[in-house]
N, C-alpha and C positions, 0 to 999 in steps of 0.2 A: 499715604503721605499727609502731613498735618503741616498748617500752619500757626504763626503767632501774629495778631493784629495789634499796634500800636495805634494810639489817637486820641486826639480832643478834636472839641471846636467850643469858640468862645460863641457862645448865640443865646440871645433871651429865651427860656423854656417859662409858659405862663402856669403851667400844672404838671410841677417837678414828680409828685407822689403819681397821679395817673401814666404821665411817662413812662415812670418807672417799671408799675406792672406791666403794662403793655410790652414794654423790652424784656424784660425779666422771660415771659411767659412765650417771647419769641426767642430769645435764647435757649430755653429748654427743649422746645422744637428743634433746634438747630444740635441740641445738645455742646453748644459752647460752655468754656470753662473760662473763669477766669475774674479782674474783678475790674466792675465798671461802677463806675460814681456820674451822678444825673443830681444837676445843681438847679438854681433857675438862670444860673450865669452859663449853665451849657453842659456838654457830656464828655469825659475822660474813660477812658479803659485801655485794658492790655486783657486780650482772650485768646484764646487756644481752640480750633477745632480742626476737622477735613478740609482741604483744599475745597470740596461742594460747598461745604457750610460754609465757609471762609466768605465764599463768592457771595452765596445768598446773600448773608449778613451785607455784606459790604453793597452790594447793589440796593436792599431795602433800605440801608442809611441812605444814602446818597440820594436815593428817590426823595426824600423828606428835604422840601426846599430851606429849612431850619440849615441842614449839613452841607450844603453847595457847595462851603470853601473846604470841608473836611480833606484830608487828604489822609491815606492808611501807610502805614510803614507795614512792610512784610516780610515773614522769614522765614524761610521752610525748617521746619524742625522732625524729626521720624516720630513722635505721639506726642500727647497734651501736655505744656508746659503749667496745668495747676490740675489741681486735684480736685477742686469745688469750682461751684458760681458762688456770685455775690455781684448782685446789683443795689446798690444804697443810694438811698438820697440824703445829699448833706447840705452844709451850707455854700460852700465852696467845689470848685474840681480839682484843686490843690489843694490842700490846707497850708492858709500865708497866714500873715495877717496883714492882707489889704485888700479888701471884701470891697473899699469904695472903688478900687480900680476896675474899669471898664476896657478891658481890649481889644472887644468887638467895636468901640468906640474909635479907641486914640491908643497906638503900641509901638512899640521902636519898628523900622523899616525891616522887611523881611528880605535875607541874603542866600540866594540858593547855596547849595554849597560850592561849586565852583566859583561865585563869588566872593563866598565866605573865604576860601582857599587863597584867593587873589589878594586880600586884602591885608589879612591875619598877620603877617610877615612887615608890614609899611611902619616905618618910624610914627607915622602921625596915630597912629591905633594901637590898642589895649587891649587884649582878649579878656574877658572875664567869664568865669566859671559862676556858675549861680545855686550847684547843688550842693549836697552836704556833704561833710569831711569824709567818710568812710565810700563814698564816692569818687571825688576828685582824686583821693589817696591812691585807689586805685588805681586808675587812668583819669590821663586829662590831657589837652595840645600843651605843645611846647610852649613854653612862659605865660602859658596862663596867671591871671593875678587870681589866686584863690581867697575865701571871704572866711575860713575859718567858723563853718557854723555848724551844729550838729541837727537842724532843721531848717525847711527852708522858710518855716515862719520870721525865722531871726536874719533874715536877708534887708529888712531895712532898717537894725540896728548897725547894721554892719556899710551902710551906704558912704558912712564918712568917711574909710576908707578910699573911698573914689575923688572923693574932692580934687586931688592932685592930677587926675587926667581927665579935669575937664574939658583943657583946650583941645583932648584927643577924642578919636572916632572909638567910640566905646561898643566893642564886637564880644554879644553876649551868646550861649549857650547850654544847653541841660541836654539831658540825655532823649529827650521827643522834641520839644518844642514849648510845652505846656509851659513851664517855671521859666521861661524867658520870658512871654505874652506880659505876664505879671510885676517882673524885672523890668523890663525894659520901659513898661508902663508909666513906674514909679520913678523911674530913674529921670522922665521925660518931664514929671509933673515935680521932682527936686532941682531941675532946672540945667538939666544935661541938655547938649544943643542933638550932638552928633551919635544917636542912639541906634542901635540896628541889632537884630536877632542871626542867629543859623536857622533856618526854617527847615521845624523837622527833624534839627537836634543830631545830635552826634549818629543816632540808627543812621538816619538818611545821608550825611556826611559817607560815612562808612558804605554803603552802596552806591549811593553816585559818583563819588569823588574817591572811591578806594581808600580813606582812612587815613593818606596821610597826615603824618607827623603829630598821629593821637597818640600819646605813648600811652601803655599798657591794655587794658583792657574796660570797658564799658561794663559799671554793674548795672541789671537790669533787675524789673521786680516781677521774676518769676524763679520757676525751679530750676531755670539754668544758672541764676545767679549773677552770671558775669559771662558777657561775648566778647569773640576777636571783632575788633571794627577796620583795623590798620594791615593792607593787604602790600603795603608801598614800603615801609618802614619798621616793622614792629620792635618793640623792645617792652622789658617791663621791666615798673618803674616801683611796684609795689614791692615792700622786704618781709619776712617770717618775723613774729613777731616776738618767735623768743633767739633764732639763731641768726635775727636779720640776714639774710643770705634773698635774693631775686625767689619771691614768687608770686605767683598768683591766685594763687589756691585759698578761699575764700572759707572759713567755717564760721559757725555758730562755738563758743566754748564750753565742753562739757557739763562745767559746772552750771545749774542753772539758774545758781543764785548772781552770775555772773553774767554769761552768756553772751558773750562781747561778740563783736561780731570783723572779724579780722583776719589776715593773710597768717596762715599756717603751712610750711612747707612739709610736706609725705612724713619725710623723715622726725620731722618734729613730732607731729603728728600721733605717729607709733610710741616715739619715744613718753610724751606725755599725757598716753591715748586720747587727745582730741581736748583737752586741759589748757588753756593758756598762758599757764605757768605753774613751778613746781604747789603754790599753793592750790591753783585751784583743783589740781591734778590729786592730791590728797585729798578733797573737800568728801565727803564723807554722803553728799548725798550727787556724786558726779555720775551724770548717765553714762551708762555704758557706750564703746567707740565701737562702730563698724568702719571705719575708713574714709566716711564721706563727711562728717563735722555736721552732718543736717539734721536737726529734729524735727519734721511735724508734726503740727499737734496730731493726736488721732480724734476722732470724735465717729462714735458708734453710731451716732444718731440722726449723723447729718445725711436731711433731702434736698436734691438740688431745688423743689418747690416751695423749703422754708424761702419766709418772707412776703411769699403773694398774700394779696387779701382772703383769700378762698382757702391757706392753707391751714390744716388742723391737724396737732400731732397726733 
């Protein structure tokens, strides 16, 4: 049995690059997979190992008084949901663009999910969604107000939007937790009174609170793609994208001058072996369809050791 770990924490790290191998070189022991980003604003990841390792892991973070408030989302899954590591140090543990926001500092109020749940429905509140299009498209709560953005760096050009439910309790959300911290932050410091997060993000929603009224399905950024979260209500909300007809079914498009990344139903699928439309289904340099719309890259070369300081090809 294997699980999948979600998580951040917003927390000052003072030697993001030492961190890093240090983790790095403990995940390989652990033989975890998967990819984590270590900022000096703090550490994100989603990883894949044994329910052992799982545990390990998770007990050495939490020992690190740095992670106290960490909290793990967990999923049993039957084996590794990535194929590689990858531990990097960036500037960010999201990539926004609002590097000056601290929300270890000052963040909208965090809402368990059954509070979240209590609330979401009240005249005086606003749901808002805070991830990207090809996301929310998928699955998102009912009347969600969506922000139309294809990253979530472009989330505070899109803030004016909001203007009109100021005088409302503005109930923000992303799929962990992370891209709300950030949201909500910003949204505090443009002069919103009544700010508050889902702590924990639609995963946690989805196991504590059963899902209701998520319609469709949660994309997630692994090899599964996209999970059920709605165990109270389900429907989907996403269409094919050549026969618009209900699906879920998530591909990469053949062509890879194109490679859009969008709902294709089986049947389409076959019909236009894995092509997003009759053009790209002609394109002359279109990878071959086995059924499942996914390409990984391959790389012959890759060790899970690239990247430590000590490594040499």
């Amino acid at each position: 049995m294997y699980q999948v770990l979600l998580y951040y924490c917003y927390t000052p790290l003072e030697n993001p690059e030492q961190f890093r191998e240090e983790h790095h070189r403990f995940c390989l022991e652990l033989d975890l997979r998967g990819r984590i980003i270590v900022a000096a604003e703090g550490l994100n990841g989603t990883v894949s190992g044994t329910v052992e390792s799982c545990a390990r892991y998770m007990a050495a973070v939490k020992a690190d008084r740095r992670f106290a408030a960490l909290e793990f989302k967990i999923d049993d899954v039957p084996a590794h949901t990535f194929q590689k590591l990858h531990v990097r140090v960036k500037p960010e543990i999201v990539h926004s663009s609002l590097r000056h926001v601290r929300p270890h500092e000052k963040t909208g109020q965090h809402l368990s999910p059954e509070e979240f749940k209590a609330l979401k429905d009240r005249d005086d509140v606003v749901v808002v969604d805070v991830r990207s299009d090809y996301e929310y498209n998928l699955g998102r709560f009912k009347n969600a107000v969506t922000l139309d953005i294809e990253n979530f760096r472009d989330f505070p050009e899109r803030v004016e939007l909001l203007k009109e439910f100021k005088d409302k309790k503005i109930l923000t959300y992303c799929t962990g937790g992370v891209k709300c911290e950030k949201a909500s932050a910003f949204l505090l410091e443009q002069g919103f009174e009544n700010v508050y997060q889902l702590h924990g993000g639609i995963i946690k929603y989805g196991i504590e609170a059963g899902g209701e009224d998520f319609d469709g399905q949660c994309y997630v950024f692994d090899n599964r793609v996209a999970v059920d979260v709605n165990r109270v209500n389900p429907t989907v909300i996403s269409r094919c994208q050549h026969c618009q007809g209900p699906s879920n079914r998530l591909v990469n498009c053949a062509n890879p001058h194109c490679n859009a990344h969008l709902p294709l139903c089986e049947a389409c699928g076959e019909q236009l072996q894995g092509a997003c439309s009759e053009a790209c289904a002609a394109h002359p340099d279109k990878r071959p369809y086995d059924g499942t719309g996914a390409y990984p890259k391959v790389s012959n070369h890759y060790n899970p050791a690239q990247g430590l300081a000590s490594y040499k090809a």
